[in-house]
C-alpha positions as CSV (number, residue, x, y, z in Angstrom):
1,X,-20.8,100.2,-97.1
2,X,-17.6,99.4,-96.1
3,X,-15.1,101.6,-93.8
4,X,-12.8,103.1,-95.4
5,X,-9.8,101.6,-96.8
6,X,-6.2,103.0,-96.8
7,X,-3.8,102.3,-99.2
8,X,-0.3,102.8,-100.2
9,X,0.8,103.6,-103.4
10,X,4.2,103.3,-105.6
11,X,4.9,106.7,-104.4
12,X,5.2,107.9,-101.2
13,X,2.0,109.2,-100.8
14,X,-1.0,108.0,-98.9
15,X,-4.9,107.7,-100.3
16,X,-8.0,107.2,-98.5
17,X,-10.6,104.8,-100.8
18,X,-13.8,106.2,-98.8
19,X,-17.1,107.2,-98.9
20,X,-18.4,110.6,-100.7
21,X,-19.2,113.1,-98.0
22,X,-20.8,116.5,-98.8
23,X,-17.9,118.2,-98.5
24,X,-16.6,116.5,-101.8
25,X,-19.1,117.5,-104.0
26,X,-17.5,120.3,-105.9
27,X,-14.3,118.3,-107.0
28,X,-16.6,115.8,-107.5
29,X,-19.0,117.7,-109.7
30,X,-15.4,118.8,-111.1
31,X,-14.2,115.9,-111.9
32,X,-17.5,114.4,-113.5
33,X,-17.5,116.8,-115.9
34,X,-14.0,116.2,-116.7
35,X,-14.9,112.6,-117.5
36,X,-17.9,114.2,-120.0
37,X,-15.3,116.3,-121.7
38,X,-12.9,113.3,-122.2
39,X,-15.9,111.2,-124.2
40,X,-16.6,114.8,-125.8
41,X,-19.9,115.5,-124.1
42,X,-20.9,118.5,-121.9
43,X,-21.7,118.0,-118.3
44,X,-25.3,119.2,-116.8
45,X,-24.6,117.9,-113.3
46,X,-24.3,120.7,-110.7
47,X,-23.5,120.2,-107.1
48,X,-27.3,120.2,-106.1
49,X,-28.2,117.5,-108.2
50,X,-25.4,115.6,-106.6
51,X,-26.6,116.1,-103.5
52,X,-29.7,115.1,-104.0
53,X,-28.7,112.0,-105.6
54,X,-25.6,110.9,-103.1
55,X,-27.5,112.5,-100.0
56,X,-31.1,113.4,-100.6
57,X,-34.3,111.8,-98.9
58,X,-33.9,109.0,-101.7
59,X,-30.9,108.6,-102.4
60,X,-30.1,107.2,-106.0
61,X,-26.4,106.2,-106.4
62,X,-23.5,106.0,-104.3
63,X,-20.3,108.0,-104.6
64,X,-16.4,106.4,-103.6
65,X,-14.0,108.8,-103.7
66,X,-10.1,108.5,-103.9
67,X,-8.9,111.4,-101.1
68,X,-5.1,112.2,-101.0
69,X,-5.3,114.3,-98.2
70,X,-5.3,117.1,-100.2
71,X,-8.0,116.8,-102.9
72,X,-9.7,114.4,-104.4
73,X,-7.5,112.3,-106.9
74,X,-10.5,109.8,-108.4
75,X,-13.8,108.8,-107.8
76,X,-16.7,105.9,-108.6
77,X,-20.0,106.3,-108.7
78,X,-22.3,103.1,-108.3
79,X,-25.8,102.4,-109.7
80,X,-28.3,99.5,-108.6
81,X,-29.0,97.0,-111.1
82,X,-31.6,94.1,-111.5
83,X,-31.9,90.9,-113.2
84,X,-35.9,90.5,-112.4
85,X,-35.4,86.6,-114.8
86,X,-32.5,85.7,-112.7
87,X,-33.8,87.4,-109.1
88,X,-30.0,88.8,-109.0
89,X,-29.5,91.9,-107.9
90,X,-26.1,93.8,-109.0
91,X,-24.0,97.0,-108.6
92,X,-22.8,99.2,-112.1
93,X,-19.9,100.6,-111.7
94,X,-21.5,103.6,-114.3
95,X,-18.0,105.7,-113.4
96,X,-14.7,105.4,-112.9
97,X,-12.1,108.3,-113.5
98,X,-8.9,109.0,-112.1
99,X,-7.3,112.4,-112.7
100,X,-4.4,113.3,-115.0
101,X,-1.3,112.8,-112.8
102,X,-2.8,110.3,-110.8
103,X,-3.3,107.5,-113.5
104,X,-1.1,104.7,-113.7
105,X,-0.4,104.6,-109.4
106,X,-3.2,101.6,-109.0
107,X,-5.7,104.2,-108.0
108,X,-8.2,103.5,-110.3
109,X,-7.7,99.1,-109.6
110,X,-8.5,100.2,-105.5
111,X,-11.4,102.2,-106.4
112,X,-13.1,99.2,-108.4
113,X,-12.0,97.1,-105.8
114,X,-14.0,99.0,-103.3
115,X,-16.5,99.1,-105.4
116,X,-16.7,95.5,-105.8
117,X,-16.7,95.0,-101.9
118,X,-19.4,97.4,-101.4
119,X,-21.5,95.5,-103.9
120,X,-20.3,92.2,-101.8
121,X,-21.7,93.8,-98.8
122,X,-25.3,95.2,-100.8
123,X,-25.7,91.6,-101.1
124,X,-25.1,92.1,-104.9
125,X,-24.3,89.2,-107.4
126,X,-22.6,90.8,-109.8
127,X,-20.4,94.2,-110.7
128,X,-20.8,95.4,-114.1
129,X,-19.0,98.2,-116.0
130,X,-19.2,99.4,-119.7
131,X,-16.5,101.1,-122.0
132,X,-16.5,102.9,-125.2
133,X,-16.5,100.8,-127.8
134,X,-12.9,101.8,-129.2
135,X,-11.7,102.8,-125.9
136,X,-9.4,99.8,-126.1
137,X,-7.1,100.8,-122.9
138,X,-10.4,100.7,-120.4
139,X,-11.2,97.3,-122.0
140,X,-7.7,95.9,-121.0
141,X,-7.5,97.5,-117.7
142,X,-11.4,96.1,-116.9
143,X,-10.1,92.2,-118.0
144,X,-7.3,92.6,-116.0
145,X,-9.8,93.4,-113.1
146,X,-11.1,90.2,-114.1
147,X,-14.1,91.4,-115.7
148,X,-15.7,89.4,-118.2
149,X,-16.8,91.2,-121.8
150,X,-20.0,90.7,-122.6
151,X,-22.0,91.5,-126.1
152,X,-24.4,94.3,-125.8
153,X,-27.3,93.0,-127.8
154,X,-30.9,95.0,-128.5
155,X,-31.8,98.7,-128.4
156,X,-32.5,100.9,-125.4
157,X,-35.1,103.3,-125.6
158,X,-35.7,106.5,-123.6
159,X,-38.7,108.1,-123.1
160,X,-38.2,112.2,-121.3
161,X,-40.8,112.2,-118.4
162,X,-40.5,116.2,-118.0
């Protein structure tokens, strides 16, 4: 991935775009399960199972996190995606969240634009992110980030392997 990137905000404050360390993992795990609660689901993660997944033998998704110095104001998690017709490979951006407070400071527009130069550097071809289908205020701030909506078309299927 790339270093870590510095930016300035409106205010005078400081925040680090960087990599998740395991040091974050319990604001993280904190702050995930704030994001379930705003979509009005409950939250299983724990801080093991984000270890395991950020910084396990095989690691499964990768963690950016917006650090103020003193605590963690945002976060996004990337997922590896593959278009097997099209041999592209791509990056979801499968979270974003900022915290109360924090939103409306262009925290949220550096974190995706990390997240689209770590993708860059993965070799990826495309970034894609989804949004609640009324969540009309995530859909504006994505096409502002110049992402392009697309129709989600079919049914996905899940089958529990436990």
């Amino acid at each position: 991935m790339p270093e870590d990137t510095e930016i300035s905000l409106m205010r005078p404050a400081v925040v680090n775009i960087r990599v998740a360390k395991p040091r974050d993992l319990p604001e993280l795990n904190e702050m995930i399960a704030q994001l379930a609660a705003h979509h009005g689901d409950a939250s299983a993660m724990t801080p093991e199972a984000l270890e395991r997944d950020l910084f396990g033998p095989m690691p499964w998704i990768q963690a950016l996190v917006a650090d103020g110095g003193d605590g963690l104001m945002g976060y996004a998690i990337l997922v590896p995606l593959y278009r097997a017709q099209e041999g592209k490979r791509g990056m979801d951006l499968h979270h974003l969240f900022v915290r109360d407070g924090h939103r409306g400071h262009g925290i949220g527009q550096h974190l995706v634009n990390r997240a689209r130069d770590c993708a860059r550097a993965q070799g990826c071809d495309f970034l894609s992110v989804s949004a609640a289908t009324g969540n009309f205020a995530a859909h504006r701030f994505y096409e502002q980030m110049d992402f392009i909506p697309r129709p989600v078309t079919g049914m996905r299927f899940l089958q529990p392997l436990a």
